[in-house]
MIKOLLO-819961 format. One record per residue (C-alpha): x, y negated, z. Coordinates in Angstrom, 1 decimal, always signed. Example, Ala and Ser with C-alpha at 12.3 -4.5 7.8 and 13.67 -1.06 7.14 Angstrom:
2
+--------+--------+--------+
:   east :  north :     up :
+--------+--------+--------+
:  +12.3 :   +4.5 :   +7.8 :
:  +13.7 :   +1.1 :   +7.1 :
+--------+--------+--------+
END
This chain:
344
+--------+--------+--------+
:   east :  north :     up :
+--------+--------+--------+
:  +21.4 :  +26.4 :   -3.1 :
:  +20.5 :  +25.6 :   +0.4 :
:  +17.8 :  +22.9 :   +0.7 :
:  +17.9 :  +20.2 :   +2.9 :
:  +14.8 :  +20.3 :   +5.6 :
:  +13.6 :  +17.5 :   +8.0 :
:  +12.8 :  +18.0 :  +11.6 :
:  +12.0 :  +14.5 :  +12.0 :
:   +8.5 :  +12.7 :  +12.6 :
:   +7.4 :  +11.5 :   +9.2 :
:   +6.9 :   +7.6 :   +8.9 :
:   +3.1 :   +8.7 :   +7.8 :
:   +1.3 :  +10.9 :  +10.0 :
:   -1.5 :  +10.9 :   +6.9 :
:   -2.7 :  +14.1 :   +5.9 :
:   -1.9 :  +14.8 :   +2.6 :
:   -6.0 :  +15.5 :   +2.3 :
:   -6.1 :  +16.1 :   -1.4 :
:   -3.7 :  +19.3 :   -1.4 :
:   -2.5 :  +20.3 :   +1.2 :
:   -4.9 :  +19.7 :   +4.0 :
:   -3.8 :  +20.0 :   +7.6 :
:   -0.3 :  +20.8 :   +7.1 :
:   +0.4 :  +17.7 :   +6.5 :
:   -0.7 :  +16.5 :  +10.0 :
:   +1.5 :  +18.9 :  +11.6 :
:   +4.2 :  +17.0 :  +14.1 :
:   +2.2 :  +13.7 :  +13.4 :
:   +2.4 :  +12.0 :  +17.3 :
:   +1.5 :   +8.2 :  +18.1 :
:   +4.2 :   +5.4 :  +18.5 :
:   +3.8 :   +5.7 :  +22.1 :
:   +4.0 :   +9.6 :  +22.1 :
:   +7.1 :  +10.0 :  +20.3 :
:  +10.7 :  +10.7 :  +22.2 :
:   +8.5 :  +10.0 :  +25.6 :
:   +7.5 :   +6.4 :  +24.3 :
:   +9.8 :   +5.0 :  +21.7 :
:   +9.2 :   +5.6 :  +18.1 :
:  +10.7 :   +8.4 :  +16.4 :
:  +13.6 :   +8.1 :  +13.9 :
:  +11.5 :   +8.4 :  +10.2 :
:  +14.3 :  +10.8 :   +8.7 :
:  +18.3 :  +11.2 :   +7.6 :
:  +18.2 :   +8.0 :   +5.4 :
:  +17.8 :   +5.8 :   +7.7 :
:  +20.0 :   +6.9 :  +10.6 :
:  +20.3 :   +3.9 :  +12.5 :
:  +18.5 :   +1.4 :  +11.2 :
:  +20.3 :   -2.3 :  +10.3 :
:  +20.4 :   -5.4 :   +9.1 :
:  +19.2 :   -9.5 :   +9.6 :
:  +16.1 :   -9.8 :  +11.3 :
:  +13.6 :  -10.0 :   +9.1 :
:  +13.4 :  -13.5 :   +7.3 :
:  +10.0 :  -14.1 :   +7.6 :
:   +9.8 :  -13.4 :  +10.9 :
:   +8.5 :  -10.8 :  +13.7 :
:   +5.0 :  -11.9 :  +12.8 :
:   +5.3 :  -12.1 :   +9.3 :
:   +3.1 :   -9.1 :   +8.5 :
:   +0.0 :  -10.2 :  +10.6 :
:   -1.7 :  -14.0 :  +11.8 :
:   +0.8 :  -16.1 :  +13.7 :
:   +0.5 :  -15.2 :  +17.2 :
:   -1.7 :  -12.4 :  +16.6 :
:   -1.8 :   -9.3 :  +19.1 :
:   -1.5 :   -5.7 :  +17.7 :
:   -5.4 :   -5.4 :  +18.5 :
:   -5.6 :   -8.4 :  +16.6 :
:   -4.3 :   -7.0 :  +13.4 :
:   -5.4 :   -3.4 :  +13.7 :
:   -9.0 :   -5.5 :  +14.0 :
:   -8.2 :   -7.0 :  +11.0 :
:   -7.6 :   -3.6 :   +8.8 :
:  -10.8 :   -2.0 :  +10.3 :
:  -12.8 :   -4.5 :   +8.4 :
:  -11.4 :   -3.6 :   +5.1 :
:  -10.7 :   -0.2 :   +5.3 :
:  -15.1 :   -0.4 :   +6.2 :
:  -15.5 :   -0.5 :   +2.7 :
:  -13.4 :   +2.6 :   +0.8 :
:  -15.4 :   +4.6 :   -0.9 :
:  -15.6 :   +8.4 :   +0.8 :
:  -14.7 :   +9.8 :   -3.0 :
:  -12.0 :   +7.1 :   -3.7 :
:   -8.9 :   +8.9 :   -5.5 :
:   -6.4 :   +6.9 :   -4.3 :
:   -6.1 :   +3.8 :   -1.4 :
:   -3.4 :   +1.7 :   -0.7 :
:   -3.5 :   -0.5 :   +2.8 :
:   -0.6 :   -3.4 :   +3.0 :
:   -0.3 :   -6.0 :   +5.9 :
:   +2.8 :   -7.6 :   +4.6 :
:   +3.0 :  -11.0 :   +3.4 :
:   +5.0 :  -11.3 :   +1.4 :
:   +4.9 :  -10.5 :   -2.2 :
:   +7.1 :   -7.5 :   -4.5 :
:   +7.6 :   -6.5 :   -7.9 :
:   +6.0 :   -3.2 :   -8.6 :
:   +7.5 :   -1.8 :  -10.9 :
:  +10.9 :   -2.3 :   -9.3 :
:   +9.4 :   -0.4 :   -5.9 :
:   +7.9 :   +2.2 :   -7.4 :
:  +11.5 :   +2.8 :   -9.3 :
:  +13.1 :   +3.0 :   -6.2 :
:  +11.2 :   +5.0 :   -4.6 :
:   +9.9 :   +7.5 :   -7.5 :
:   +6.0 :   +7.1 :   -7.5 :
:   +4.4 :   +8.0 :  -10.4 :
:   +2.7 :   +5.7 :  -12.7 :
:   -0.4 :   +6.6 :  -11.6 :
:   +0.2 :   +5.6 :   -7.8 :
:   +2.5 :   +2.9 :   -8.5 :
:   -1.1 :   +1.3 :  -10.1 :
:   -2.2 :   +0.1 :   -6.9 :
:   +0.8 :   -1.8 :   -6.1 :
:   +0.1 :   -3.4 :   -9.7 :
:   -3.6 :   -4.1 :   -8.7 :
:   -2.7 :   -5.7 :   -5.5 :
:   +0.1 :   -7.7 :   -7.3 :
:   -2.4 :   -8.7 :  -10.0 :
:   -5.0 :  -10.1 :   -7.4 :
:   -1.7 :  -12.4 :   -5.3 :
:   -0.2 :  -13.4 :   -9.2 :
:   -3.5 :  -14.2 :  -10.9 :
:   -4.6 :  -16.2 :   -7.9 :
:   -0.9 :  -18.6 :   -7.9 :
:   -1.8 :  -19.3 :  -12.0 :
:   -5.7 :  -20.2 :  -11.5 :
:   -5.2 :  -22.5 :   -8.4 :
:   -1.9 :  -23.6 :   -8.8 :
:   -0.3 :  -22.6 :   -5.3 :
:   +2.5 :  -20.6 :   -4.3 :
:   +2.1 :  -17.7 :   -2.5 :
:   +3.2 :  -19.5 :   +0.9 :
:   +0.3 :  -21.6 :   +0.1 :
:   -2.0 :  -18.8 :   -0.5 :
:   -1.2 :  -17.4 :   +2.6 :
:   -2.9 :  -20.0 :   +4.3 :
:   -6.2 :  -18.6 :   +3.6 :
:   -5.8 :  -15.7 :   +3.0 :
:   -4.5 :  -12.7 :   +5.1 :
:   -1.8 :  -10.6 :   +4.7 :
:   -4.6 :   -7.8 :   +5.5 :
:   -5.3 :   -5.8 :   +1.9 :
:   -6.6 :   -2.3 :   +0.4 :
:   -6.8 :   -1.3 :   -2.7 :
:   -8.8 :   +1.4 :   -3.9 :
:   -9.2 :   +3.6 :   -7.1 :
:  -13.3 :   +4.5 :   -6.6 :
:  -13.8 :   +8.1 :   -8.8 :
:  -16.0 :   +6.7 :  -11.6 :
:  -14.3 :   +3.1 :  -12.0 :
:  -12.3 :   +2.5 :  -14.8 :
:   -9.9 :   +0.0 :  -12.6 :
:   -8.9 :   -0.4 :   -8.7 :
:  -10.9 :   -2.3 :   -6.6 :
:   -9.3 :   -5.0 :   -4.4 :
:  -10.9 :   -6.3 :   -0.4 :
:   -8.9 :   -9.2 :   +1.3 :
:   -9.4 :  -11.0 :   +4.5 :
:  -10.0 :  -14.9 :   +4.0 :
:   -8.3 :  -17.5 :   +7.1 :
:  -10.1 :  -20.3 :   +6.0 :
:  -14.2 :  -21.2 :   +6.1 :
:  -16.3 :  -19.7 :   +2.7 :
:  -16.8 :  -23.3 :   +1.6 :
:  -13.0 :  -24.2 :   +1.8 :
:  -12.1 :  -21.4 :   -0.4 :
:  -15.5 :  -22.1 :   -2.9 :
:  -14.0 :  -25.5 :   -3.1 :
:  -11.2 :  -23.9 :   -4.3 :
:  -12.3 :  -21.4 :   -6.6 :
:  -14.3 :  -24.6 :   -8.1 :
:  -11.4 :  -26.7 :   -8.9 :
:   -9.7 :  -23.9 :  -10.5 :
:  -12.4 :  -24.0 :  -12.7 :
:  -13.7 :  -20.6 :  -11.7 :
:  -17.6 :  -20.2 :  -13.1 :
:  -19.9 :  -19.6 :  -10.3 :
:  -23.2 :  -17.1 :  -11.1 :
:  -25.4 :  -15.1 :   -9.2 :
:  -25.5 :  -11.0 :   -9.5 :
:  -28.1 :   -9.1 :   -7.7 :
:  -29.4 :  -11.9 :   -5.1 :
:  -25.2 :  -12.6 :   -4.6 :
:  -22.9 :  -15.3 :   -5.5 :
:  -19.6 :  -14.5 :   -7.7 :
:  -16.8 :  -16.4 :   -9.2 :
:  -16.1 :  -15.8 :  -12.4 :
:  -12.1 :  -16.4 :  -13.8 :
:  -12.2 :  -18.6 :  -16.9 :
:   -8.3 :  -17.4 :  -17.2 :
:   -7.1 :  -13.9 :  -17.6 :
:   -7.5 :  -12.9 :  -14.2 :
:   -9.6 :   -9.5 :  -14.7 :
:  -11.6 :   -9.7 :  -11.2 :
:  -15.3 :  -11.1 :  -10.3 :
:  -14.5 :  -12.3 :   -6.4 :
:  -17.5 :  -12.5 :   -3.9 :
:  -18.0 :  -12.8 :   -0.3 :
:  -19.2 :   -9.0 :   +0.6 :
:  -19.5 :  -10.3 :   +4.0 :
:  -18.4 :  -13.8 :   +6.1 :
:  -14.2 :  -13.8 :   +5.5 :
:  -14.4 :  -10.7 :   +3.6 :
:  -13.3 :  -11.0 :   +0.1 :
:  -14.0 :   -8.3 :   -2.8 :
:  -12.0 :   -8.6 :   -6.1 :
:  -14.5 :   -6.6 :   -8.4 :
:  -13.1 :   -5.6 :  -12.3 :
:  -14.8 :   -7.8 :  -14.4 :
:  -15.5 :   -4.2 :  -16.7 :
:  -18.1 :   -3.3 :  -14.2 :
:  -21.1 :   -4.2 :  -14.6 :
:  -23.9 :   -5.7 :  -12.3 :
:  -22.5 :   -6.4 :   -9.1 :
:  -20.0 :   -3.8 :   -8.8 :
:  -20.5 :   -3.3 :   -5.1 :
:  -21.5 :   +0.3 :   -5.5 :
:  -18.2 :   +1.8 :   -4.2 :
:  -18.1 :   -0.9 :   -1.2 :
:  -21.3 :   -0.2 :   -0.1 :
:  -20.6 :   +3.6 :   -0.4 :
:  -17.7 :   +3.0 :   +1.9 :
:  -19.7 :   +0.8 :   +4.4 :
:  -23.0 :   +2.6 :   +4.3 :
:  -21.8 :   +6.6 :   +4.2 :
:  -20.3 :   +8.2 :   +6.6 :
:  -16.2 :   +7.6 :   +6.5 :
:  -14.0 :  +10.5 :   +5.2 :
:  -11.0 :  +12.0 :   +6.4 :
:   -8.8 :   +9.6 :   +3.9 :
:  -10.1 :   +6.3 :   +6.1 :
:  -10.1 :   +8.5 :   +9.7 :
:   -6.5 :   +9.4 :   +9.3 :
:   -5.6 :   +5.8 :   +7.8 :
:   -7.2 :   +4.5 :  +11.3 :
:   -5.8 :   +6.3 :  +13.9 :
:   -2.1 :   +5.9 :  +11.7 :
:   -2.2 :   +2.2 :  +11.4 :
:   -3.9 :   +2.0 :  +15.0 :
:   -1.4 :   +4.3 :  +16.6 :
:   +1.8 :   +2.4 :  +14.8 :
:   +1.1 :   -1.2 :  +14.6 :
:   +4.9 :   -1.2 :  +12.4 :
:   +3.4 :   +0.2 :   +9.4 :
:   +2.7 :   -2.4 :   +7.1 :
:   +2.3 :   -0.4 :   +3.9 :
:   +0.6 :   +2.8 :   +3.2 :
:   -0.5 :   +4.3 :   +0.1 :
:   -2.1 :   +7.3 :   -0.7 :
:   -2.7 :   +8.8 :   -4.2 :
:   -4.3 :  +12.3 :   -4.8 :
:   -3.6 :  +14.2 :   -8.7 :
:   -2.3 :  +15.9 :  -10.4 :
:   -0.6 :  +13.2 :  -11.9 :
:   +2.5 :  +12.6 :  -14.1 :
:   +5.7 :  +12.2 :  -12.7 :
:   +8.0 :  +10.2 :  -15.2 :
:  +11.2 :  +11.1 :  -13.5 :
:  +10.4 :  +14.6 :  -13.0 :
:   +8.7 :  +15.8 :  -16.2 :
:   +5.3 :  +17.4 :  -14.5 :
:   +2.8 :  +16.6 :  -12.5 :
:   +2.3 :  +16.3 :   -8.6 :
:   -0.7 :  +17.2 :   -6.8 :
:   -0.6 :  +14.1 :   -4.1 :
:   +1.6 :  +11.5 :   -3.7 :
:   +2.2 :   +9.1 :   -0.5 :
:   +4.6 :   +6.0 :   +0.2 :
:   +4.9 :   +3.9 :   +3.4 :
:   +6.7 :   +0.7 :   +4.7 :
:   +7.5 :   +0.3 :   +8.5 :
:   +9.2 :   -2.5 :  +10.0 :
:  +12.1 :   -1.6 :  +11.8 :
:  +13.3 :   -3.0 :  +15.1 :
:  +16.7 :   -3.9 :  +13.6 :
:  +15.2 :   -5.8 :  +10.9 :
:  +14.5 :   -4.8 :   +7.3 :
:  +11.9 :   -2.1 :   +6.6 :
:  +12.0 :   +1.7 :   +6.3 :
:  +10.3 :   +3.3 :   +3.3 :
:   +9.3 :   +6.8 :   +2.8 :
:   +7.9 :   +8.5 :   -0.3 :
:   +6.2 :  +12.0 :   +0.1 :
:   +5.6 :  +14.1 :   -3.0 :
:   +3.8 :  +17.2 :   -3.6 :
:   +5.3 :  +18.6 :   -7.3 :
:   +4.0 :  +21.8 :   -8.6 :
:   +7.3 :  +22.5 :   -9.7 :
:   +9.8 :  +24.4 :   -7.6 :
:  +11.2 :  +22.2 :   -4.9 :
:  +14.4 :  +23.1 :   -5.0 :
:  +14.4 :  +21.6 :   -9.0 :
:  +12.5 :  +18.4 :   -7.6 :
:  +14.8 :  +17.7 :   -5.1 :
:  +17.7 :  +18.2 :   -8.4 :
:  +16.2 :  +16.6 :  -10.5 :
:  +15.4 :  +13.3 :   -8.1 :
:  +18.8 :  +13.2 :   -7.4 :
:  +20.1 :  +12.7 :  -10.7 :
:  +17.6 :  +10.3 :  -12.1 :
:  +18.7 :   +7.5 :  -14.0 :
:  +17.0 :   +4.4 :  -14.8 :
:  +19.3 :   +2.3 :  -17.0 :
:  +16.8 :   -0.4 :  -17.8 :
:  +16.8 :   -1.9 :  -14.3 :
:  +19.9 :   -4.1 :  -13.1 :
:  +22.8 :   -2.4 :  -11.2 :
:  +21.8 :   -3.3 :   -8.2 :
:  +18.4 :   -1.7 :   -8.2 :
:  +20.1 :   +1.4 :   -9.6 :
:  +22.4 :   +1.8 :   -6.5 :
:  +19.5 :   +0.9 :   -4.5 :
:  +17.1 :   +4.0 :   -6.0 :
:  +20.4 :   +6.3 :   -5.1 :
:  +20.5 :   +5.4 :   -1.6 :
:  +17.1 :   +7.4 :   -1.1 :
:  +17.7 :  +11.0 :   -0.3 :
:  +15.4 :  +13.3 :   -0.4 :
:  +14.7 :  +16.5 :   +1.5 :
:  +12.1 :  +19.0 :   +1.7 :
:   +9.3 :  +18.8 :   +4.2 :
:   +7.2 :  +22.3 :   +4.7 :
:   +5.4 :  +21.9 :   +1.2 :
:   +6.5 :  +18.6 :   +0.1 :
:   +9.3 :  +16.8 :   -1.0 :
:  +10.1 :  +13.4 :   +1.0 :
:  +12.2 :  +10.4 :   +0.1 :
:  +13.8 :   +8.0 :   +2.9 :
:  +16.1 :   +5.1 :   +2.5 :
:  +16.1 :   +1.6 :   +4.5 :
:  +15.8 :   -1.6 :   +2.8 :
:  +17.3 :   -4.6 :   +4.4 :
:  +15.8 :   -8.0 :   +4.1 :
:  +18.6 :   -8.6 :   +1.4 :
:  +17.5 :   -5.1 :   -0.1 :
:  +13.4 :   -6.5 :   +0.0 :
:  +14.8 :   -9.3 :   -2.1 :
:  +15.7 :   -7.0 :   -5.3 :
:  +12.0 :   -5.8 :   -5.1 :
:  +10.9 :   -9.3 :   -5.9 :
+--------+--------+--------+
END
């Protein structure tokens, strides 16, 4: 059986670091360098790209009014603190919020990936039930701006957000939510009286750190690692992709192995990326590395079945097609804004 093959820029220009080194670089270009100045197609999914413009608007994903400097700014002061031995990072600048579970159907992520998605969605959902806002009301302190990190020796992800408002507005907050202030190590934390699962402190002025409450101490040892060591490839290539294509408003990488539900084995690395599109809607991409013959992968993504979610979701997860890139297998599809809406 012939394979299909991609000659197309992948959405993520990341180097697939844990397993396959600089292969996965190979044809990466900036925004600006691509087709002579205009962004590249991201693959035979999305053809050419429609749908509404996006419903929350062409700044949605960053500060009103904010410049592309402005947000890339933003994402340098949270990706300061990933740990240089960090399995797995996710990086979002996207407001609004997703179910994911449903996302990491769609786009065939193993559990073990999709777990950052779950941490960040813990961290938005947990902060709506202890202060009683909605997540429009949230977002009026605090930034779209997120990473998520899996540190090699913690037994849960680590969360760092950007605050919009002044540290005594939100400690005002945490207060009447009837968060537990205490001191760690010389530092100030909030600690949830509700099931929450995260000690917040200011790790510096409008930085936020949502620590597991499992560690113990202060927990900053991974976020000082990040801040005080010298970066590693994982947070130089997440730079100069998110720098280079302001679009991108999620990126995730995970390194394995790690089980693949819908294929039966493991993968070595897996990737997935968001990008706004200029039609509206966003363009996802999923990159997989399996150790099992690609050829079989690609079969056997094709076929899957996932009867528990509703029909719609199911015709959704069919629309991504998946082809083989050199030594990995990638998965495209675009998701309109009424698409987004099914991952919510």
């Amino acid at each position: 059986m012939m394979r299909p093959t991609r000659q197309r820029r992948p959405l993520l220009c990341l180097s697939l670091a844990l397993a396959l080194g600089p292969v996965g670089l190979a044809g990466c270009k900036s925004k600006a360098d691509a087709d002579g100045g205009e962004a590249a197609p991201t693959g035979a999914a999305t053809g050419a790209a429609t749908g509404a413009a996006a419903a929350t608007g062409s700044t949605a994903e960053s500060p009103t009014g904010a410049s592309a400097d402005d947000a890339a700014s933003d994402l340098h002061r949270v990706l300061v603190y990933l740990d240089p031995d960090a399995r797995a990072v996710l990086i979002t600048r996207v407001a609004r919020d997703f179910d994911p579970v449903v996302l990491a159907t769609v786009m065939a992520l193993p559990p073990g990936a999709a777990g950052l998605l779950e941490s960040r969605h813990r961290v938005l959902e947990g902060l709506e039930a202890m202060t009683g806002e909605s997540l429009e009301d949230i977002s009026t302190w605090l930034e779209p701006d997120m990473m998520v990190m899996t540190p090699q020796a913690a037994p849960r992800d680590y969360v760092v957000g950007l605050s919009k408002a002044a540290e005594a507005t939100l400690v005002a907050k945490f207060e009447a939510a009837g968060m537990q202030r205490t001191e760690l190590e010389g530092r100030s934390y909030w600690l949830p009286t509700r099931t929450f699962g995260f000690k917040i402190t200011f790790i510096e002025p409008g930085v936020l750190a949502f620590i597991p409450m499992e560690e113990l101490g202060s927990g900053l040892g991974p976020l000082t690692a990040g801040r005080d060591l010298p970066p590693s490839e994982m947070r130089n290539q997440l730079t100069k992709m998110l720098d280079d294509d302001p679009s991108i408003v999620l990126a995730l990488h995970a390194g394995g192995p790690m089980l693949h539900l819908d294929l039966h084995g493991d993968v070595l690395t897996s990737q997935l990326g968001l990008r706004r599109a200029d039609a509206g809607g966003y363009d996802a991409q999923v990159v997989l590395q399996p150790k099992m013959p690609h050829d079989k992968a690609l079969e056997t993504l094709a076929a899957r079945e996932h009867p528990e979610e509703s029909q719609q979701v199911q015709a959704l997860m069919k629309r991504v097609a998946f082809i083989v890139d050199r030594e990995a297998v990638i998965g495209e599809v675009h998701l309109s804004d009424e698409d987004f809406e099914l991952l919510q």
